[in-house]
PDB file of N, CA, C and O in Angstrom:
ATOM      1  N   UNK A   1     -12.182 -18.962   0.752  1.00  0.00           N
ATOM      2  CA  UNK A   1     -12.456 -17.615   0.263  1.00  0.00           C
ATOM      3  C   UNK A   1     -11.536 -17.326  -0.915  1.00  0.00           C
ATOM      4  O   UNK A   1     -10.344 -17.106  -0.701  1.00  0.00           O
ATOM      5  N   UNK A   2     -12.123 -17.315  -2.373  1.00  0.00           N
ATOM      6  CA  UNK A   2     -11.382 -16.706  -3.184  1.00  0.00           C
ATOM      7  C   UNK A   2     -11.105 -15.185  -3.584  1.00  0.00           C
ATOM      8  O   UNK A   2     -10.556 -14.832  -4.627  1.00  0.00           O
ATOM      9  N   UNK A   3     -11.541 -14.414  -2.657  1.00  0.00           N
ATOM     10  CA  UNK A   3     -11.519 -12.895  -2.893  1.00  0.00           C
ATOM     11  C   UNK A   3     -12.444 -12.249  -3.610  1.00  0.00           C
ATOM     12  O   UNK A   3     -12.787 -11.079  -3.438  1.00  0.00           O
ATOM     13  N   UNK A   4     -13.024 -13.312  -4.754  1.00  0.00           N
ATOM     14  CA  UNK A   4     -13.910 -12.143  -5.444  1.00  0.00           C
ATOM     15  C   UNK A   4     -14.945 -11.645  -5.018  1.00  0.00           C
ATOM     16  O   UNK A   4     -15.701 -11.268  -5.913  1.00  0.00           O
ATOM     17  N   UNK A   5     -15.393 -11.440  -3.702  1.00  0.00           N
ATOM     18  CA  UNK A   5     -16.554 -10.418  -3.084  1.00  0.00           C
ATOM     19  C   UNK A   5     -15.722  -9.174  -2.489  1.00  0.00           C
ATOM     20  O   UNK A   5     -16.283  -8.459  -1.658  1.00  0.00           O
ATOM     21  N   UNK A   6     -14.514  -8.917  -2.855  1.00  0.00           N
ATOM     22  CA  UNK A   6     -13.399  -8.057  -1.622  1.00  0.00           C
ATOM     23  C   UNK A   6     -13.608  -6.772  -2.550  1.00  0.00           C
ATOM     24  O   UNK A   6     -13.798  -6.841  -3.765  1.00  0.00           O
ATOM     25  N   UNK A   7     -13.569  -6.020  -2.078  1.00  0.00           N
ATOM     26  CA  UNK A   7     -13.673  -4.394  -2.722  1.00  0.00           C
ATOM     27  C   UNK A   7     -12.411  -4.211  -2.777  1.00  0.00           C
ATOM     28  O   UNK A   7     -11.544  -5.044  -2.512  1.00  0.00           O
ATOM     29  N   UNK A   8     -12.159  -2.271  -3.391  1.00  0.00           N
ATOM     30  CA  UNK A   8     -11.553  -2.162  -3.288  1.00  0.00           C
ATOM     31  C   UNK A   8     -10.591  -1.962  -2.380  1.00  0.00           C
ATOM     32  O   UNK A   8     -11.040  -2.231  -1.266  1.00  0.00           O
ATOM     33  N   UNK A   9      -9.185  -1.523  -2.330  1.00  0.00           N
ATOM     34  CA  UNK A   9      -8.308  -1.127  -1.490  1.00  0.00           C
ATOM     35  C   UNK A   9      -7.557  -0.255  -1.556  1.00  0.00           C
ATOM     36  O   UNK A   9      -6.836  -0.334  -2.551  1.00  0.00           O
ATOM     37  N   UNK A  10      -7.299   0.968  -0.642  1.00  0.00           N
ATOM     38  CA  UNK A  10      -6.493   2.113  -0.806  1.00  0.00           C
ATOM     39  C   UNK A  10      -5.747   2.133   0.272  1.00  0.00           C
ATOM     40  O   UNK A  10      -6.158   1.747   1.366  1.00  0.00           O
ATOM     41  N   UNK A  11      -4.043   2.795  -0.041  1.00  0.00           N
ATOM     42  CA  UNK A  11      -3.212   3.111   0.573  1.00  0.00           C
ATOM     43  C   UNK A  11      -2.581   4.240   0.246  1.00  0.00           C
ATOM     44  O   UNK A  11      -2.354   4.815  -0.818  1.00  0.00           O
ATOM     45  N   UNK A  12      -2.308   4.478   1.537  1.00  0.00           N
ATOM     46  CA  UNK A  12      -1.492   6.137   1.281  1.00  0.00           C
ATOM     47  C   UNK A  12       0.116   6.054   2.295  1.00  0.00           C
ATOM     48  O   UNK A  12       0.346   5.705   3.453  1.00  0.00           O
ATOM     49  N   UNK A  13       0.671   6.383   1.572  1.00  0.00           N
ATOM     50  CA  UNK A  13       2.134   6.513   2.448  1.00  0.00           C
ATOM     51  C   UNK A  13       2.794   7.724   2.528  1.00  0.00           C
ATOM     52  O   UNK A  13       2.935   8.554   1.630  1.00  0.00           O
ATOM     53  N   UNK A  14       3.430   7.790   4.365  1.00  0.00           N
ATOM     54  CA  UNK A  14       3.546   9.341   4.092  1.00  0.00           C
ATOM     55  C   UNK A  14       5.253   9.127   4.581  1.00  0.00           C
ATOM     56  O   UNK A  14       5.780   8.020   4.690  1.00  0.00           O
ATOM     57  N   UNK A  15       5.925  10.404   4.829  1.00  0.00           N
ATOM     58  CA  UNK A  15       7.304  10.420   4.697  1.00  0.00           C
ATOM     59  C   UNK A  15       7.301  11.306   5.842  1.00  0.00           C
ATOM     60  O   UNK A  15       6.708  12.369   5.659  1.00  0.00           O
ATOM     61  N   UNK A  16       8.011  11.055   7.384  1.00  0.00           N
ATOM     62  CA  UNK A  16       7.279  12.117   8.057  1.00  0.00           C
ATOM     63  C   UNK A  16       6.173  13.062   8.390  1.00  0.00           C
ATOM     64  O   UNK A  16       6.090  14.211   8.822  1.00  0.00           O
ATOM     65  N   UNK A  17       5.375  12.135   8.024  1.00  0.00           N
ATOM     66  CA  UNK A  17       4.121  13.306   8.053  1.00  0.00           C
ATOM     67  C   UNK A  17       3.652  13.682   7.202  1.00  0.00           C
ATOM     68  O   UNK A  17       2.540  14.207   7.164  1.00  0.00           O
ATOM     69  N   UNK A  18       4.556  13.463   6.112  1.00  0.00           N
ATOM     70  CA  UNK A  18       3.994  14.006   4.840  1.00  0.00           C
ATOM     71  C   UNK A  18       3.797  13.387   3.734  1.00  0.00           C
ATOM     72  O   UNK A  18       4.720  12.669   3.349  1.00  0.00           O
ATOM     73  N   UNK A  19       2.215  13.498   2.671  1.00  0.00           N
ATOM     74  CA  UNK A  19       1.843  12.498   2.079  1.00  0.00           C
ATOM     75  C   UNK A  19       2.231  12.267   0.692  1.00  0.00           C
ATOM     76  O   UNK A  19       1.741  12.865  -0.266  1.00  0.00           O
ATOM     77  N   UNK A  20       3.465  11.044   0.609  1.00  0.00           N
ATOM     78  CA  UNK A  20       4.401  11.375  -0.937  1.00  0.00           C
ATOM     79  C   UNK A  20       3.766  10.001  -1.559  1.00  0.00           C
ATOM     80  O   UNK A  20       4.591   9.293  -2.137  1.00  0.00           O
ATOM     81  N   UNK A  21       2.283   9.475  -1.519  1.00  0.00           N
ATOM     82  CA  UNK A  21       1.955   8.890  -2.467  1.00  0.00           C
ATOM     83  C   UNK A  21       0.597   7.991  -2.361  1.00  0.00           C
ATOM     84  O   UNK A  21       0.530   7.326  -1.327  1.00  0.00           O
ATOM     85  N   UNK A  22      -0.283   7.891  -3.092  1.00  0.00           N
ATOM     86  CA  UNK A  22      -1.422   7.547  -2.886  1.00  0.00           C
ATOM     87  C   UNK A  22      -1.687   5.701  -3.962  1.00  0.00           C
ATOM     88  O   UNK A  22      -0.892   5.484  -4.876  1.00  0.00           O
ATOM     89  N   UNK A  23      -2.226   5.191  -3.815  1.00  0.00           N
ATOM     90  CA  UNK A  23      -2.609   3.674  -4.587  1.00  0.00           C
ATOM     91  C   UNK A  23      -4.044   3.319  -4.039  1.00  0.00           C
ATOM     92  O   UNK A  23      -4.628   3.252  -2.957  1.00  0.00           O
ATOM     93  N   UNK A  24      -4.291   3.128  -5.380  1.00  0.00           N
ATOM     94  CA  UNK A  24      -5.839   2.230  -5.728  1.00  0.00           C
ATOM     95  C   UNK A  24      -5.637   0.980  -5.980  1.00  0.00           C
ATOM     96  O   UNK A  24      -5.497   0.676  -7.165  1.00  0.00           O
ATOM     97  N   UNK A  25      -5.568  -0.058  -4.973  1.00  0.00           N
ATOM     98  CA  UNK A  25      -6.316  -1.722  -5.652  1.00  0.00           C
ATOM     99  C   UNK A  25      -7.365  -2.110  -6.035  1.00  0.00           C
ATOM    100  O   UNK A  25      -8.254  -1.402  -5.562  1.00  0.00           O
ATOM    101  N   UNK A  26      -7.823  -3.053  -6.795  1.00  0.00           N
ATOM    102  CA  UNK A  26      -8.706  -3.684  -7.274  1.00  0.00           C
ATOM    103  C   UNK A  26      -8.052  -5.486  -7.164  1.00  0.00           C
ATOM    104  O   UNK A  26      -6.958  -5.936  -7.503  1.00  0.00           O
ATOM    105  N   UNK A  27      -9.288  -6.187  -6.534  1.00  0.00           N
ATOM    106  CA  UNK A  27      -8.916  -7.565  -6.177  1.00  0.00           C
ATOM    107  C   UNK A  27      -8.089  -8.358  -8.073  1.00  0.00           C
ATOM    108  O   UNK A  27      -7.227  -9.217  -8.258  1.00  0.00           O
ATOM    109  N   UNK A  28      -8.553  -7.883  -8.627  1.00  0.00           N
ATOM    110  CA  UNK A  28      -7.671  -8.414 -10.395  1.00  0.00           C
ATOM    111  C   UNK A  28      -6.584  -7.562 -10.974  1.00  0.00           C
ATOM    112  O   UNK A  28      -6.089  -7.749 -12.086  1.00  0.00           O
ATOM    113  N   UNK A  29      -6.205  -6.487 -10.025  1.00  0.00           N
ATOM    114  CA  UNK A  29      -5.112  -5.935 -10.657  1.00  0.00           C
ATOM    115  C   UNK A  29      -3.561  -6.857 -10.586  1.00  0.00           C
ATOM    116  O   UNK A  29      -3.668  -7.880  -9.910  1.00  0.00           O
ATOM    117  N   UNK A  30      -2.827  -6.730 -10.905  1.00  0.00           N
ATOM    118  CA  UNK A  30      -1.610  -7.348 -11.223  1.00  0.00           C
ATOM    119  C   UNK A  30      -0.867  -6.668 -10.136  1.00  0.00           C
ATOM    120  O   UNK A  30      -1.022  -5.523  -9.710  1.00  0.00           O
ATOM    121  N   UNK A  31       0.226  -7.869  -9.652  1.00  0.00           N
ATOM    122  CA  UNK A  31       1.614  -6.978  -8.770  1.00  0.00           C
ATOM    123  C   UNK A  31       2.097  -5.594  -9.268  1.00  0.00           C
ATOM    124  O   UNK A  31       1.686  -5.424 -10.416  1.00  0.00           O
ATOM    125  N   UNK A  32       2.867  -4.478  -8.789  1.00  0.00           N
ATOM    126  CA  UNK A  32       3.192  -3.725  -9.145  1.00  0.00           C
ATOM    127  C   UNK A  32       4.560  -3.128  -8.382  1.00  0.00           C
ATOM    128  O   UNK A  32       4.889  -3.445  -7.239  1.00  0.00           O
ATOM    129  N   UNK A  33       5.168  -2.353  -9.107  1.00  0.00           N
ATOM    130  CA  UNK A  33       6.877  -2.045  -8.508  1.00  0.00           C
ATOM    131  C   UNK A  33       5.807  -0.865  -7.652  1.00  0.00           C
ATOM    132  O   UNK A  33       4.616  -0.609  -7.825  1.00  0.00           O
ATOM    133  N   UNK A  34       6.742  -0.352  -6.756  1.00  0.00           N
ATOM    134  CA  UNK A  34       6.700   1.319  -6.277  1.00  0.00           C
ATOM    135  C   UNK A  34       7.700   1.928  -5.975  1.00  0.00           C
ATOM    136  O   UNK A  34       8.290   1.551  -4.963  1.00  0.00           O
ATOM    137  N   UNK A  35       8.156   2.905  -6.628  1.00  0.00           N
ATOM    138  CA  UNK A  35       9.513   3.261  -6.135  1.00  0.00           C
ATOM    139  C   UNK A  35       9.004   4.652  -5.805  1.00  0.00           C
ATOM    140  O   UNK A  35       8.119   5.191  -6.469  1.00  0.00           O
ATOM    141  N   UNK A  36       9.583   5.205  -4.775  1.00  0.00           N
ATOM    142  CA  UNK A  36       9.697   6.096  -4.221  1.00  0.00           C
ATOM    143  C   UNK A  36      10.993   6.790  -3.740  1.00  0.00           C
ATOM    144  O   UNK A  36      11.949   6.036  -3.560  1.00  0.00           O
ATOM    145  N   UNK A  37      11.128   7.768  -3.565  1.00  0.00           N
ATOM    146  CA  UNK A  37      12.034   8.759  -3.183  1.00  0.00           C
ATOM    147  C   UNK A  37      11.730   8.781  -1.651  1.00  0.00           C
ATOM    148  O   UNK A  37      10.679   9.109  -1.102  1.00  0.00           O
ATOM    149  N   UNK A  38      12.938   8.339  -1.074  1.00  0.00           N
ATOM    150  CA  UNK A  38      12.585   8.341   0.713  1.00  0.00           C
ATOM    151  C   UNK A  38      14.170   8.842   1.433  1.00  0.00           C
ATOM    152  O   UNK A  38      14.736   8.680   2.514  1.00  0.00           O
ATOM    153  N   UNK A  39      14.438   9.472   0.240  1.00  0.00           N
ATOM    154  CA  UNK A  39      15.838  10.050   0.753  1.00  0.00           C
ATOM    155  C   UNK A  39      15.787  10.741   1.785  1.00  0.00           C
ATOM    156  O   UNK A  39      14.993  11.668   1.625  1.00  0.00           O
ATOM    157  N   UNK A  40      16.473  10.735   3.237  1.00  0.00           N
ATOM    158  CA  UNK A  40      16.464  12.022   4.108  1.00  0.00           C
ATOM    159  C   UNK A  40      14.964  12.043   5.019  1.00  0.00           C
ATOM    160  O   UNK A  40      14.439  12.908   5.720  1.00  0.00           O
ATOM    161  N   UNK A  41      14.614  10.794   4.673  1.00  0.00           N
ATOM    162  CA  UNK A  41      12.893  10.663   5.459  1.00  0.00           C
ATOM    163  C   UNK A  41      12.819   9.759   6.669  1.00  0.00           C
ATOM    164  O   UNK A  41      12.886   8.546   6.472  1.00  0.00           O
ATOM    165  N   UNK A  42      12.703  10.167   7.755  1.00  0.00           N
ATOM    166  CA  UNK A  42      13.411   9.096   9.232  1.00  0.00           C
ATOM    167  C   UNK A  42      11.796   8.311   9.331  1.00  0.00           C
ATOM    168  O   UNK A  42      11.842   7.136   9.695  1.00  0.00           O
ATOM    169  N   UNK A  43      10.576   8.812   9.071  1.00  0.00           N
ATOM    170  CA  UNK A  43       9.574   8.369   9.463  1.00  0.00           C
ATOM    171  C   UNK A  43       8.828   7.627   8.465  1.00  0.00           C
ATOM    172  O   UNK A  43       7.860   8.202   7.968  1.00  0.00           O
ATOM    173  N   UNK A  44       9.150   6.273   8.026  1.00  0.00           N
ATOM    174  CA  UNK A  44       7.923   6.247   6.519  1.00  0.00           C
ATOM    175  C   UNK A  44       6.351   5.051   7.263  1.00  0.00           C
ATOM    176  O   UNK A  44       6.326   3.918   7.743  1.00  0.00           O
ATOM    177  N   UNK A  45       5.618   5.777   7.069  1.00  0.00           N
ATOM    178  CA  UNK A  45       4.048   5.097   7.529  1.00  0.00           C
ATOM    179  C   UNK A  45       3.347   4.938   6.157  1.00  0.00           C
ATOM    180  O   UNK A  45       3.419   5.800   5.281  1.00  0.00           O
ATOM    181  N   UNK A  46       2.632   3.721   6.025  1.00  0.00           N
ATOM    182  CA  UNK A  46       1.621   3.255   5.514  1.00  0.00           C
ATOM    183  C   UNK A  46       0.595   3.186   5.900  1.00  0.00           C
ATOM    184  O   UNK A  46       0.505   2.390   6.835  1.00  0.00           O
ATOM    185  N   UNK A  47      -0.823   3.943   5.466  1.00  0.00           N
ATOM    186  CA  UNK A  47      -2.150   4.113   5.850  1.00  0.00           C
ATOM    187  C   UNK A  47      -2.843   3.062   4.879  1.00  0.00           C
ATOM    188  O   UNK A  47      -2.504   3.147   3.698  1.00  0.00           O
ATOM    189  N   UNK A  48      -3.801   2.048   5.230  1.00  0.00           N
ATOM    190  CA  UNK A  48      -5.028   1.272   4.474  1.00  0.00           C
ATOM    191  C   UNK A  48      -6.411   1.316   4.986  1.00  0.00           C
ATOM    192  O   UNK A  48      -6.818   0.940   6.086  1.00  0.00           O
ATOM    193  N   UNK A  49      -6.953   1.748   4.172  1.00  0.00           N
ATOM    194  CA  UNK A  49      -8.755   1.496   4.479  1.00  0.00           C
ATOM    195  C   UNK A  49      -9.102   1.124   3.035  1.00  0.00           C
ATOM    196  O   UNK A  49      -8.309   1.183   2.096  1.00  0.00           O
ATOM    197  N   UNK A  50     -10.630   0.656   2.956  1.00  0.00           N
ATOM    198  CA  UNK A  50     -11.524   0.230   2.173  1.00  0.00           C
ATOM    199  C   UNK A  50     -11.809  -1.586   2.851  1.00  0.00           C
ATOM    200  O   UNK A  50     -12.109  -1.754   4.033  1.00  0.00           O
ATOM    201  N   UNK A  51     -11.708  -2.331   2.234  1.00  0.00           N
ATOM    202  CA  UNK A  51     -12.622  -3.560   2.352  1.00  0.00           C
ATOM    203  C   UNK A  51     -11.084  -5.155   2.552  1.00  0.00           C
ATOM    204  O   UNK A  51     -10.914  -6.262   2.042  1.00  0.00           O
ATOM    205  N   UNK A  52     -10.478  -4.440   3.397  1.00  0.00           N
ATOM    206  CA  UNK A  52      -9.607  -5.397   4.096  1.00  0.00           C
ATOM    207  C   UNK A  52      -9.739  -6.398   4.529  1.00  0.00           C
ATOM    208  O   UNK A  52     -10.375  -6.441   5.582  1.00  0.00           O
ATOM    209  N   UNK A  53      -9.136  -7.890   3.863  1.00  0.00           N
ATOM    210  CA  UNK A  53     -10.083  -9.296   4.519  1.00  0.00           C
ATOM    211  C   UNK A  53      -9.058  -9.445   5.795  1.00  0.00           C
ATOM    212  O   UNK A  53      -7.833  -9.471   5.685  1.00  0.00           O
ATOM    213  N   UNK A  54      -9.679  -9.525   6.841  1.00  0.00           N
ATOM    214  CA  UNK A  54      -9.325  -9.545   8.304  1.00  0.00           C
ATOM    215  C   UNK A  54      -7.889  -8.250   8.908  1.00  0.00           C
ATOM    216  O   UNK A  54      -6.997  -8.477   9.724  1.00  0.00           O
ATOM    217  N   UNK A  55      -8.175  -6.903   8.102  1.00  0.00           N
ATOM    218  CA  UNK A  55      -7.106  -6.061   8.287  1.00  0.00           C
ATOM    219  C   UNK A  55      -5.736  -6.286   7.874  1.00  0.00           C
ATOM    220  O   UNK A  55      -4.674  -5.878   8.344  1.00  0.00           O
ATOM    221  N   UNK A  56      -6.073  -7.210   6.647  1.00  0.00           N
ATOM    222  CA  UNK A  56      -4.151  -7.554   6.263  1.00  0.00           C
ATOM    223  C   UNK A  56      -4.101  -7.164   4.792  1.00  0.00           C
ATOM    224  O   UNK A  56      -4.914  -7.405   3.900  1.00  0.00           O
ATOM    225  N   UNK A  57      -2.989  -6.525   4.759  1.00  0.00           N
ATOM    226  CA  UNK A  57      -2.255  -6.551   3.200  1.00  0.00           C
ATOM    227  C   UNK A  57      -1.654  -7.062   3.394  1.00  0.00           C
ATOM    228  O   UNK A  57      -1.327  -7.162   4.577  1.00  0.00           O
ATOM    229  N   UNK A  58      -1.033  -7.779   2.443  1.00  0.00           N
ATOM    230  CA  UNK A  58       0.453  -8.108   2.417  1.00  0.00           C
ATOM    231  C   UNK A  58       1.358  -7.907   1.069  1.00  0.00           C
ATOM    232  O   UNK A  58       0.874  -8.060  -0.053  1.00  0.00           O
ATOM    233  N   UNK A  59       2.664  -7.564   1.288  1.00  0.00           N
ATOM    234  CA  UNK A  59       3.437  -6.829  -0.189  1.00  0.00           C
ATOM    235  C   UNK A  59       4.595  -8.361   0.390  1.00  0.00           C
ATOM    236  O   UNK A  59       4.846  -9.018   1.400  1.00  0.00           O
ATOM    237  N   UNK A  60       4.933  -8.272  -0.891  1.00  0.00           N
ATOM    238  CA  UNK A  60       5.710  -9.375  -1.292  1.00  0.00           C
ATOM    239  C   UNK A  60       7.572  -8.707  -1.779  1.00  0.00           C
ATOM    240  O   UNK A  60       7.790  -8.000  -2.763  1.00  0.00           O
ATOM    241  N   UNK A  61       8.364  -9.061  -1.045  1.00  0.00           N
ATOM    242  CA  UNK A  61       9.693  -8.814  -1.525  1.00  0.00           C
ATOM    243  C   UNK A  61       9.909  -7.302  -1.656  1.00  0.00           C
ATOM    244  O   UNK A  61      10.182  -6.643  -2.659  1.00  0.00           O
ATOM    245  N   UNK A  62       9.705  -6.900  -0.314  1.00  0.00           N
ATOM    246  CA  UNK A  62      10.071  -5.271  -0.366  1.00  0.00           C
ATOM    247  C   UNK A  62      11.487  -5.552   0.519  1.00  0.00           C
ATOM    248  O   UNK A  62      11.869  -6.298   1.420  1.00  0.00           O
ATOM    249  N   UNK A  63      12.093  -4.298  -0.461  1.00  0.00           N
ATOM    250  CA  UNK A  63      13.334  -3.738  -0.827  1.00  0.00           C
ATOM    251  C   UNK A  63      13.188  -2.186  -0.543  1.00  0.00           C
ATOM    252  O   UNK A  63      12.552  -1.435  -1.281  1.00  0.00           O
ATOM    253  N   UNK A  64      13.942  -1.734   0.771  1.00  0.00           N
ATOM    254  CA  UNK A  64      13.981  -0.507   0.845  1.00  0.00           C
ATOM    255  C   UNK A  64      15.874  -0.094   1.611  1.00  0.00           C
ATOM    256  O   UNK A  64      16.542  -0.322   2.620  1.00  0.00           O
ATOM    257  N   UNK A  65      15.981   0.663   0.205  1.00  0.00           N
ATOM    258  CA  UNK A  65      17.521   0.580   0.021  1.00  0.00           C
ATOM    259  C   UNK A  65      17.728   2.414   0.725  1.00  0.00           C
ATOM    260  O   UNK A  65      18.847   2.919   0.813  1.00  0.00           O
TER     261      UNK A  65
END
């Protein structure tokens, strides 16, 4: 499987409950940084839907300082 039948992909991440940031993939977009502000935030969740090959993302070399 080379991916190119995979739709898109969206994620949303929230900070306690609350939603401090939204992302659109496309299977040809390029890596990308994300920095966020998570100062003072005990809870951080990541939400994904759209066209997930077997329910996995995967992020590469996260750094959460």
């Amino acid at each position: 499987e080379d991916g190119t039948n995979w739709g898109g992909h969206h994620f949303e991440i929230y900070g306690d409950g609350e939603l401090i940031a939204t992302y659109d993939l496309k299977v040809a977009d390029l890596p990308a940084n994300v920095d966020l502000q998570i100062e003072n935030i005990t809870k951080l969740e990541v939400v994904f839907s759209g066209q997930i090959d077997n329910g996995v993302m995967n992020f590469a070399n996260v750094i959460i300082k």
